[in-house]
C-alpha positions in Angstrom: -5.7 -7.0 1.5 -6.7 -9.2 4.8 -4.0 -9.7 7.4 -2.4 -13.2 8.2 -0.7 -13.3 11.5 0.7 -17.0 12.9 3.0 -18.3 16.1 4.1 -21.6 17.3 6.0 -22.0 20.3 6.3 -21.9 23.9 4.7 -18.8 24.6 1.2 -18.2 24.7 0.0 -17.5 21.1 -3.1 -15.7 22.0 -1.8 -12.6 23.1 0.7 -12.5 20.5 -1.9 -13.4 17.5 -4.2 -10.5 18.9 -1.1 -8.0 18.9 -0.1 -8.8 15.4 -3.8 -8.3 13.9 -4.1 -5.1 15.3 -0.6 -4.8 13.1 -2.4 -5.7 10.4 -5.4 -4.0 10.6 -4.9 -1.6 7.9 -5.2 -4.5 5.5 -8.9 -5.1 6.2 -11.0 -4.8 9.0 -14.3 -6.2 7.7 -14.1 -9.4 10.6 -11.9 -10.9 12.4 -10.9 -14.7 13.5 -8.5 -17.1 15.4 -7.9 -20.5 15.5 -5.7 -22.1 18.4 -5.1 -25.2 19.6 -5.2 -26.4 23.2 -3.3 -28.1 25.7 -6.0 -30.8 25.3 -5.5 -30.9 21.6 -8.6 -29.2 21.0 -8.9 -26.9 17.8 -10.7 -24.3 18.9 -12.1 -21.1 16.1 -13.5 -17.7 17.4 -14.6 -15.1 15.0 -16.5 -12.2 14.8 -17.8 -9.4 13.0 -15.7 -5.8 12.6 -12.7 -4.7 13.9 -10.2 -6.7 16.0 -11.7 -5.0 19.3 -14.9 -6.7 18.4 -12.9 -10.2 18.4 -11.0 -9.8 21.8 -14.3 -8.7 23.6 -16.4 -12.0 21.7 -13.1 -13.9 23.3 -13.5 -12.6 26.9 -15.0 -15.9 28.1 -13.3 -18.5 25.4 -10.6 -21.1 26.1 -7.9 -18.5 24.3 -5.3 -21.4 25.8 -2.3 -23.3 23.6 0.7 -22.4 22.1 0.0 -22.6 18.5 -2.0 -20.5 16.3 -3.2 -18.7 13.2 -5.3 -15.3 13.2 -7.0 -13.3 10.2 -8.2 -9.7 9.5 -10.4 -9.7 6.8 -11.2 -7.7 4.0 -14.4 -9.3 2.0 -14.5 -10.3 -1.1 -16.3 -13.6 -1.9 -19.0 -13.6 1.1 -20.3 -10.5 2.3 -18.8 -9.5 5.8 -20.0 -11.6 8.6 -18.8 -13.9 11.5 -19.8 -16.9 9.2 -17.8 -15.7 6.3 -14.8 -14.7 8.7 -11.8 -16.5 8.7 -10.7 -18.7 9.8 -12.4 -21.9 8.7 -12.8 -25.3 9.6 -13.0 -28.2 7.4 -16.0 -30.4 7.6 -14.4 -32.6 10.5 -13.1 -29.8 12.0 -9.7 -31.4 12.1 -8.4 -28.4 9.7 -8.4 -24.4 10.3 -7.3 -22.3 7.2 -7.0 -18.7 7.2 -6.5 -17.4 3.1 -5.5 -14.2 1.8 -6.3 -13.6 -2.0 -9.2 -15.2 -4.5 -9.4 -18.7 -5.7 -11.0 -17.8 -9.0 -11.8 -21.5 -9.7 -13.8 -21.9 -6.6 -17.3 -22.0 -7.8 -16.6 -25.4 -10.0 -14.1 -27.3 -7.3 -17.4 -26.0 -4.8 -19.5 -28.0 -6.9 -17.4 -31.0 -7.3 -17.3 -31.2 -3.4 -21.3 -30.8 -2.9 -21.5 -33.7 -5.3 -19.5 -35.9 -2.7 -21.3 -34.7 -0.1 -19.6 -32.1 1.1 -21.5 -29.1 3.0 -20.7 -25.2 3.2 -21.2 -22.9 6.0 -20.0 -19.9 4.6 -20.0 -18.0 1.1 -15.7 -17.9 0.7 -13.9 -19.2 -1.7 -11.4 -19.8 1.2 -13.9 -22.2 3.1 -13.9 -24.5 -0.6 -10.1 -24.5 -0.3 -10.0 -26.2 3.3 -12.3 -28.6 2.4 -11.0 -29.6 -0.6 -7.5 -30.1 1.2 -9.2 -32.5 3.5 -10.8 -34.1 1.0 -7.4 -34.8 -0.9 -6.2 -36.5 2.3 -9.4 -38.3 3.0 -9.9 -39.8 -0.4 -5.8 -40.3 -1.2 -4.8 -41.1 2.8 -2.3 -38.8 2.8 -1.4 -35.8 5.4 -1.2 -32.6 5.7 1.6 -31.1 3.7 1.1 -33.7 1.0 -2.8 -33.0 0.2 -1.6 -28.7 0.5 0.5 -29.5 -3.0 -2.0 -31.7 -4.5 -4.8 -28.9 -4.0 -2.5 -26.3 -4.9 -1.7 -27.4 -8.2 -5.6 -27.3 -9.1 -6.7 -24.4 -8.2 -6.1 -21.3 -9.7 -5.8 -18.0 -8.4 -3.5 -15.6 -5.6 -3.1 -16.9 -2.0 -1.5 -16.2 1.1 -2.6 -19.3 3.4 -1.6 -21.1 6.9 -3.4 -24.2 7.9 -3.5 -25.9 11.6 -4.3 -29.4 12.2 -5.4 -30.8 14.9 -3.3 -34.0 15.0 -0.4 -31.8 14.8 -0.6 -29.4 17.0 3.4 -28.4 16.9 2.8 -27.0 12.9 1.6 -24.8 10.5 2.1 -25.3 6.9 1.8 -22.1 4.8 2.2 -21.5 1.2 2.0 -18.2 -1.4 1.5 -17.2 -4.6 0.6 -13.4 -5.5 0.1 -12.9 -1.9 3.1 -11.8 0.4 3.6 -14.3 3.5 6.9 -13.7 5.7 8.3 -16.3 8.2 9.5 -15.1 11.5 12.6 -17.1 12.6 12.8 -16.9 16.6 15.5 -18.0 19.2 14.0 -20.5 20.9 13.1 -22.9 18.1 9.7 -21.1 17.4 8.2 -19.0 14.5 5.7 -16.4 13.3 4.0 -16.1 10.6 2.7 -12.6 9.3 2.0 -10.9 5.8 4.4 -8.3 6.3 7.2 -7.2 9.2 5.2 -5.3 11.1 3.7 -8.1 13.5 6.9 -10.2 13.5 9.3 -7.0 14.5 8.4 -7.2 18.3 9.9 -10.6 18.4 12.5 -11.2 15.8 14.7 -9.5 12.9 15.3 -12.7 11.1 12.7 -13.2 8.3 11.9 -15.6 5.5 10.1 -13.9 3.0 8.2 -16.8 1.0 8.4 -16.6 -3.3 5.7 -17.9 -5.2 4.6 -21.2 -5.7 6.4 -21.9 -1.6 5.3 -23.7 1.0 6.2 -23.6 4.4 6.7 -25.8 7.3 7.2 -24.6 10.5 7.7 -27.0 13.4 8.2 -26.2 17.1 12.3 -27.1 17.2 13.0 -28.1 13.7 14.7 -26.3 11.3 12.2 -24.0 8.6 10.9 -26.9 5.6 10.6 -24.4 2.5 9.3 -26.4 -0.7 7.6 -26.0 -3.8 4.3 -27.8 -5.0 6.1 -30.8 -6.2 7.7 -31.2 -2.8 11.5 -29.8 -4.4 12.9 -28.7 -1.1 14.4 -24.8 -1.5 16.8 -22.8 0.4 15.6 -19.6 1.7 17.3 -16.8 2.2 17.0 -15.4 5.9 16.9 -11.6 5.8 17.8 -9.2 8.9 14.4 -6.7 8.7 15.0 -3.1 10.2 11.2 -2.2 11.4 11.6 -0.5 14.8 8.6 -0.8 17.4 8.2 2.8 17.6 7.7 2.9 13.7 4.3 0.7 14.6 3.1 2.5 17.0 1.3 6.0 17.2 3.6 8.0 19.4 1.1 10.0 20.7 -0.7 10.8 17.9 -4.1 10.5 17.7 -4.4 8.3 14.5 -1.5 7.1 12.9 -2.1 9.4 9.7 -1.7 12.1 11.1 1.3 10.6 12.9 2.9 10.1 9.2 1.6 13.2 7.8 4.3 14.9 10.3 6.8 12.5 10.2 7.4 13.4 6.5 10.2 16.0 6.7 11.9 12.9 8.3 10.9 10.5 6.1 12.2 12.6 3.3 15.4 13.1 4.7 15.8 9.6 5.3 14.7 8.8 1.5 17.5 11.2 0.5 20.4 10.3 3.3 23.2 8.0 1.1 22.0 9.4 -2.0 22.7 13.0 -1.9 26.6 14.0 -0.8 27.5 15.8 2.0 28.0 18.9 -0.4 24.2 18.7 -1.3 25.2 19.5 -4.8 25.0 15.5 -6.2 22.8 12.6 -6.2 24.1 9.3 -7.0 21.5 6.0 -7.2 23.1 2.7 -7.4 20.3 1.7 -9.8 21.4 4.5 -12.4 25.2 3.3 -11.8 24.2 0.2 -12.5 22.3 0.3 -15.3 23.2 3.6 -16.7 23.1 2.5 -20.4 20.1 1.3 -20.3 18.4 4.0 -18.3 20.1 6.9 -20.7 19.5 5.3 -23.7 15.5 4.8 -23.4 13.3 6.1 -26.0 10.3 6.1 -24.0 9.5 5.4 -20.6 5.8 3.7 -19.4 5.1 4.2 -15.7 2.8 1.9 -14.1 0.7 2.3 -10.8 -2.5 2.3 -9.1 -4.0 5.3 -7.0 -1.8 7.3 -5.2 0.9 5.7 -7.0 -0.5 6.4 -10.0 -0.8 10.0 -8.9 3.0 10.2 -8.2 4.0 8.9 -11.4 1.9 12.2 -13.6 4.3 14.6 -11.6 7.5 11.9 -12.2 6.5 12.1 -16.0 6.5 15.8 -16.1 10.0 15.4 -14.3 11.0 12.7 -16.7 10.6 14.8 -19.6 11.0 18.1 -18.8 14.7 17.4 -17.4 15.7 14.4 -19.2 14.1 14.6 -22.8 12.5 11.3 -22.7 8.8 10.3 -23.8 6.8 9.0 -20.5 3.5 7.4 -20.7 1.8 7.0 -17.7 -0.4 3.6 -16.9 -3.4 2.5 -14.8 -1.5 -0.8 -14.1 -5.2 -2.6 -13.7 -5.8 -1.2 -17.7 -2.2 -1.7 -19.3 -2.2 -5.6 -18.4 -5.3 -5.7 -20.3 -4.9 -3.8 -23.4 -2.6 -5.6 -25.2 -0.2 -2.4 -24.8 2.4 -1.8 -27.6 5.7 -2.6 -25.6 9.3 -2.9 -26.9 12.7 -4.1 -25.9 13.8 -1.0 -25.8 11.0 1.1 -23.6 12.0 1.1 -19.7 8.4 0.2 -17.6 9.0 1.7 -13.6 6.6 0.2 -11.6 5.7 2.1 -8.7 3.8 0.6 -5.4 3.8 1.5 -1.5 3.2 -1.6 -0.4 4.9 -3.5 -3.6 2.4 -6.7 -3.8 -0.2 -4.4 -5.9 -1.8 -7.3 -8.0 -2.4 -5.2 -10.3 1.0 -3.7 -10.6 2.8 -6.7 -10.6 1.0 -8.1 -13.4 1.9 -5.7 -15.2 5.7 -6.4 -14.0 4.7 -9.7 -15.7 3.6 -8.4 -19.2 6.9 -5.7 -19.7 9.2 -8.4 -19.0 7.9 -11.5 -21.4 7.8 -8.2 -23.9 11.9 -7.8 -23.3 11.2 -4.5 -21.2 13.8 -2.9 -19.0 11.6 -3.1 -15.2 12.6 -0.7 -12.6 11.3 -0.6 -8.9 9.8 2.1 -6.4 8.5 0.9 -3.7 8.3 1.2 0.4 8.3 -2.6 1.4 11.8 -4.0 1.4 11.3 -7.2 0.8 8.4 -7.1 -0.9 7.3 -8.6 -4.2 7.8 -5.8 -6.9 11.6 -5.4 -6.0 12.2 -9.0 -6.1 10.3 -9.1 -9.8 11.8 -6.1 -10.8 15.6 -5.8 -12.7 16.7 -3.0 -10.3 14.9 0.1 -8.4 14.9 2.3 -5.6 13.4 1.8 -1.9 11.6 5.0 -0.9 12.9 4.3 2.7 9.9 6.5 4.7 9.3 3.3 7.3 5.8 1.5 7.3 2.9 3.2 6.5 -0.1 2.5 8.4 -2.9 4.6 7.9 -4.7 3.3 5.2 -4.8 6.7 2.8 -1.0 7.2 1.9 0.8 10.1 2.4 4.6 10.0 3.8 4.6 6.8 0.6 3.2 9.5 -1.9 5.9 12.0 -1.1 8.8 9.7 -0.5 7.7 8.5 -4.2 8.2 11.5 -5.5 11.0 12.2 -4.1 12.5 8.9 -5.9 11.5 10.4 -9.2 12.8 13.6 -8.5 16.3 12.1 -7.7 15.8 9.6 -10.6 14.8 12.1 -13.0 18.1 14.3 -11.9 20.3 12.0 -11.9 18.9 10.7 -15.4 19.4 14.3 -16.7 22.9 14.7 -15.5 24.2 11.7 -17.0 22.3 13.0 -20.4 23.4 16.4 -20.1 19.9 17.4 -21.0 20.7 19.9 -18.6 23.2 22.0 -17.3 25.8 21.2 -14.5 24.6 24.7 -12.9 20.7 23.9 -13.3 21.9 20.4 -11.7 23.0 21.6 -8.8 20.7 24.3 -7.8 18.3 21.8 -8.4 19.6 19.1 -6.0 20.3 21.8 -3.3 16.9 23.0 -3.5 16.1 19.3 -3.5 17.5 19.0 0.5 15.6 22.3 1.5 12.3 20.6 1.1 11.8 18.5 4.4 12.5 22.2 6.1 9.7 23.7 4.0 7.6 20.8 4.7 7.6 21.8 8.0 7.0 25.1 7.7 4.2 23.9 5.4 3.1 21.4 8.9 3.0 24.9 10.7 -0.5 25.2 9.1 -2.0 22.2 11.2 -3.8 24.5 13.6 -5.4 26.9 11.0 -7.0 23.7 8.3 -7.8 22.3 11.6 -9.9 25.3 12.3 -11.2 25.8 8.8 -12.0 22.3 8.5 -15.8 22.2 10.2 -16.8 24.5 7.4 -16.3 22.0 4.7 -18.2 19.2 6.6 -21.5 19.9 4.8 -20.4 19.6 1.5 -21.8 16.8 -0.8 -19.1 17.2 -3.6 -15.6 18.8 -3.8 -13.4 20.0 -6.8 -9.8 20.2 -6.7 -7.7 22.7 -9.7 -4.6 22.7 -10.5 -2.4 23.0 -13.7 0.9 21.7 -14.4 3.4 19.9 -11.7 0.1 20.6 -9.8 -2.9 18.7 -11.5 -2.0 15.6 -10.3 -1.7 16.9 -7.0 -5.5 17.7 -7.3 -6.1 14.5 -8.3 -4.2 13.6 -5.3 -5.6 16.1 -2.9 -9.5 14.8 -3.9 -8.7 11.3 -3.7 -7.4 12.0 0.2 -10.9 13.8 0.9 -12.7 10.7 -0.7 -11.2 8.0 1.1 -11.5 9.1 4.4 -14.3 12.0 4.5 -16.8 10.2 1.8 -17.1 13.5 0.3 -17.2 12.8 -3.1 -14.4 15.0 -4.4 -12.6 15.6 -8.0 -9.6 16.6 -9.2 -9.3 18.5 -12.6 -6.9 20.4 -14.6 -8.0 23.7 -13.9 -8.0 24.8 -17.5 -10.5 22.1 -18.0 -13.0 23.3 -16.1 -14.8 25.2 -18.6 -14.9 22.4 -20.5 -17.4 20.1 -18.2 -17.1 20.5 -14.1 -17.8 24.7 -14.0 -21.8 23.7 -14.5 -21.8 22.0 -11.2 -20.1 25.4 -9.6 -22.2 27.0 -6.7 -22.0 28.3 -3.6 -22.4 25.2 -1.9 -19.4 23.9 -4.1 -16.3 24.3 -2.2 -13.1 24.7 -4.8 -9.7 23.8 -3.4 -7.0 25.4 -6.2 -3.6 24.9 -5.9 -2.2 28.1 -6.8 1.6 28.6 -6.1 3.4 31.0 -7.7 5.1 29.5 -11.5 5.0 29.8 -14.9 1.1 29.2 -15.0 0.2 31.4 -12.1 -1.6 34.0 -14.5 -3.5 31.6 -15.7 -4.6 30.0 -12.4 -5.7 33.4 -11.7 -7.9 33.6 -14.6 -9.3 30.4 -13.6 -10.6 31.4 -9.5 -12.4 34.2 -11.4 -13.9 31.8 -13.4 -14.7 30.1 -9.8 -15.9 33.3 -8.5 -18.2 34.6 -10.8 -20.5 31.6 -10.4 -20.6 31.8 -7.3 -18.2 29.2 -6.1 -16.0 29.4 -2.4 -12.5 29.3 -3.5 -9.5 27.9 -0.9 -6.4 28.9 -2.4 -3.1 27.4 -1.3 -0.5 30.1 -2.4 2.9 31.2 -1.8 4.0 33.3 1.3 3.5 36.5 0.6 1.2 36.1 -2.1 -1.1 39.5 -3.1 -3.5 39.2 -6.0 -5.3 35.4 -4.8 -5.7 36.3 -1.1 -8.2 39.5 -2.6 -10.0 36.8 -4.5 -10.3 33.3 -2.4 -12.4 33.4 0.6 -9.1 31.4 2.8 -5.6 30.9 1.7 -3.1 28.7 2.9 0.2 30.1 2.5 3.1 28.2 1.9 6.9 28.2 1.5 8.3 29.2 -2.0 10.3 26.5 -3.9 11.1 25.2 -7.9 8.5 24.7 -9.7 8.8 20.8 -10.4 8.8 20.2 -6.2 6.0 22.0 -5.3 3.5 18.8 -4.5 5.9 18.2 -2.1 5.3 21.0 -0.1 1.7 22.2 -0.9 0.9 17.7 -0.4 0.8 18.3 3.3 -2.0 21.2 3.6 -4.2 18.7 1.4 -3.5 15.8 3.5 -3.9 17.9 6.6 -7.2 19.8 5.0 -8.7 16.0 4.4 -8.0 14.4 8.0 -9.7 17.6 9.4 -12.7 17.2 7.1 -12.9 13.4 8.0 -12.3 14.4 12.2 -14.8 17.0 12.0 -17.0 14.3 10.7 -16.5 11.7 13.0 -14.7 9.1 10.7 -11.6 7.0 11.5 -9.4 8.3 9.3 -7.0 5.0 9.7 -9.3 2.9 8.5 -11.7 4.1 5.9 -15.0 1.9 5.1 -14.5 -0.4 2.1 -10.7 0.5 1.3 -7.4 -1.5 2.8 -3.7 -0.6 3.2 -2.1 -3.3 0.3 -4.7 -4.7 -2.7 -3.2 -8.1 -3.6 -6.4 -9.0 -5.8 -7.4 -7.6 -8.9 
């Protein structure tokens, strides 16, 4: 959550901080801020409230001058959203600028402390009582800059992601993490950028620093990159090559940038899959499994933990899990299993699964397997990235950067992953047979061409859409591999429509959602043709009889649901197990319809952001 974008150099840093928080809008877009310093060594701050757009047009008439600068898109949480509470802020003399990602948790009593000494507050952020404490450290101890940064860092508590300008040095930023992803941006000419992620930096350079905890930064205009830690023990960073093109960041046409990655899936998958699958389409081999074989076999139980969508991936990678290799899976609300005091043993193998791989949440939870002697495996989109370094071993999803803030190429290239992991799991077990293994892998590479047959239904959700856009509520059925797809599909419709929706296990219904069944109660089922098709059947005339307007994704050539649901979407046949890959994309397209026939920007949803690095 929030975006951190920074440059110093020879160029002008305006243009370039603007550019990088459009970047990073998808992280939060409640305000938006820069601070910059002059050719006259002035610090200058301009913020305002809303999108980036509303910043540039507030900075029309500013002194936007100076080649060094730090830039913030916010997502509120201490301080409700407003130009005052927009980063970045001053400190009290206005020597210091300091834009934060993250929560100081302890910020209420160091607050305090300050207003005892005098100190005053202009805005209601925890981020605002870190700057001035830093200046107070230096006031009251005479001491600079970088200094005073590790002092206040060891007393407070909490995640952060910060870069700090001052005005008497106006050829460096000093930065520093913990919990909060920061990336350092090595150029040619003796300059650098600053950015939470790649995705600003890419433009300008493929040499990265990605920051650990407990780091900070230095970077001066023609000096090498200082890395430290709070007690001023100089490190040695590893400077990574990053592999983000421009055209991956950019809409290509597209009118928002989900629906851009909604289509780009068959690609994505077939990039998640290239290396891994042979030429022969008959085997899959991940290096993780090769590496860690024993350990990966052996497992008497499995916990999977995730938030959101991720969380919906790993239900259908459970049902994977156990069907093909014989192995217990639990599956975990990361923000609930760190909290529970959760039974864990040196034997269970914990997969952590996260798009953006800095989930708070998830990581935490990273935390808590490992001190408990657990084997920790990886999936995640951001190389890079937190979870993978935390992790023992893992698997990169490899579907490219995901903009739009409601996931979908991340949710499919995730389960993908478990698809590949669960075979390859399986094959080594012999829990099934060599035959079963490679029809199943074969069948495996066919999906990204029935994903775009299922994409040929664009035109007819987008002309069904409009009817949907009165609903007040939504339910979404499904049963087996497919439940968690409904609890996928109604969580899409939610976070961009604001139709409340809710996903169920169709069998359920009777048991609770059926009394809220009307005809002004749309009912999406997912209703491809398997083992519980029958029963899905019985469960529309359920729907049907009270009066409820049934949408029916079934398989092509389907004729018993299209005499019963008032539309169908008809897709391509496939197994069983990978159906939410192919019947995914009419839900995804079905909720950016509902949202455009509404009027909402389906990028960036009210009140959500791309990457949740608090609690």
């Amino acid at each position: 959550m929030c975006g951190i974008v920074g440059y110093v150099g020879t160029s002008d840093a305006y243009d370039i901080l603007i550019k990088g928080l459009k970047r990073l809008e998808y992280r939060g877009y409640d305000s938006a801020g820069v601070a910059m310093i002059n050719h006259d060594g002035n610090l200058n701050i301009y913020k305002a409230k809303g999108k980036v757009a509303e910043l540039e047009t507030f900075c029309q008439e500013k002194d936007t001058s100076g080649c060094i600068g730090i830039a913030h898109t916010r997502w509120a949480t201490h301080g409700e959203p407003s130009s005052t509470n927009a980063h970045p802020h001053f400190s009290q003399s206005k020597r210091l600028a300091l834009i934060h990602n993250g929560i100081i948790e302890n910020y209420a009593t160091v607050k305090e402390n300050l207003r005892e000494r005098g100190i005053q507050f202009q805005s209601d952020t925890d981020t605002e009582v870190l700057v001035q404490f830093i200046e107070f450290i230096m006031k009251s101890n005479g001491i600079e800059l970088l200094e005073a940064v590790q002092v206040a860092l060891h007393q407070v508590i909490g995640a952060y992601a910060i870069a700090i300008l001052d005005s008497e040095h106006p050829d460096t930023i000093v930065c520093a993490r913990q919990s909060s992803p920061l990336v350092v941006g090595l150029g040619s000419n003796g300059d650098f950028y600053l950015a939470s992620d790649a995705s600003p930096i890419a433009e300008y350079t493929d040499k990265v620093v990605y920051l650990n905890d407990g780091e900070i930064a230095v970077m001066q205009l023609g000096h090498e990159l200082q890395v430290m830690n709070t007690d001023n023990e100089m490190q040695h960073p590893k400077i990574n090559q990053i592999d983000v093109t421009i055209g991956q960041l950019e809409k290509g046409g597209y009118p928002y940038f989900m629906l851009k990655e909604i289509f780009e899936q068959p690609n994505c998958i077939r990039d998640c899959m290239r290396g891994r699958v042979n030429v022969d389409s008959d085997r899959i081999s991940l290096s993780a499994v090769i590496d860690y074989r024993d350990r990966l076999v052996q497992a008497k139980r499995i916990i999977i933990v995730a938030c959101g969508t991720s969380w919906h991936a790993g239900l259908i990678g459970k049902q994977l899990i156990e069907s093909l290799c014989r192995i217990s899976v639990e599956v975990e609300y990361a923000s609930e299993f760190r909290y529970r005091d959760p039974v864990i043993t040196k034997e269970d193998v914990v997969i952590a699964i996260s798009q953006s791989g800095e989930t708070a949440d998830t990581l935490a939870a990273i935390e808590l397997a490992k001190k408990a002697g657990a084997f920790v495996f990886g999936i995640c989109n951001s190389i890079g990235s937190s979870i993978p370094r935390q992790t023992q071993t893992g698997v990169y999803i490899h579907v490219g950067p995901e903009i739009g803030v409601a996931s979908t190429k991340a949710f499919t290239g995730q389960v993908t992953v478990l698809s590949m992991l669960a075979l390859c799991i399986a094959n080594e077990k012999h829990t099934i047979t060599s035959e079963t293994y490679k029809k199943m892998v074969a069948e495996l590479t066919r999906i990204p061409e029935k994903m775009e047959q299922a994409l040929q239904t664009n035109e007819q959700i987008e002309r069904l859409a409009p009817i949907f856009t009165y609903a007040k509520n939504c339910l979404y059925l499904g049963r087996g591999y497919n439940y968690p797809l409904a609890l996928e599909g109604a969580l899409k419709l939610k976070e961009i429509s604001y139709i409340h929706a809710e996903g169920y296990p169709a069998a359920e219904m009777k048991h609770g959602p059926i009394a809220l069944i009307d005809s002004e109660m749309p009912v999406f089922v997912i209703a491809t043709r398997d083992r519980l098709y029958e029963k899905v059947i019985s469960n529309i005339q359920e729907v049907r009889a009270r009066g409820g307007r049934v949408i029916a994704l079934v398989t092509k050539g389907d004729n018993q649901i299209c005499k019963l649901a008032d539309h169908v979407i008809e897709l391509p046949d496939t197994f069983e197990c990978f159906q939410p890959l192919v019947a995914s994309i009419p839900l995804q397209l079905l909720a950016y319809h509902i949202a455009m026939s509404k009027g909402k920007d389906v990028d960036r949803p009210r009140n959500l952001a791309k990457s949740v690095t608090v609690e």
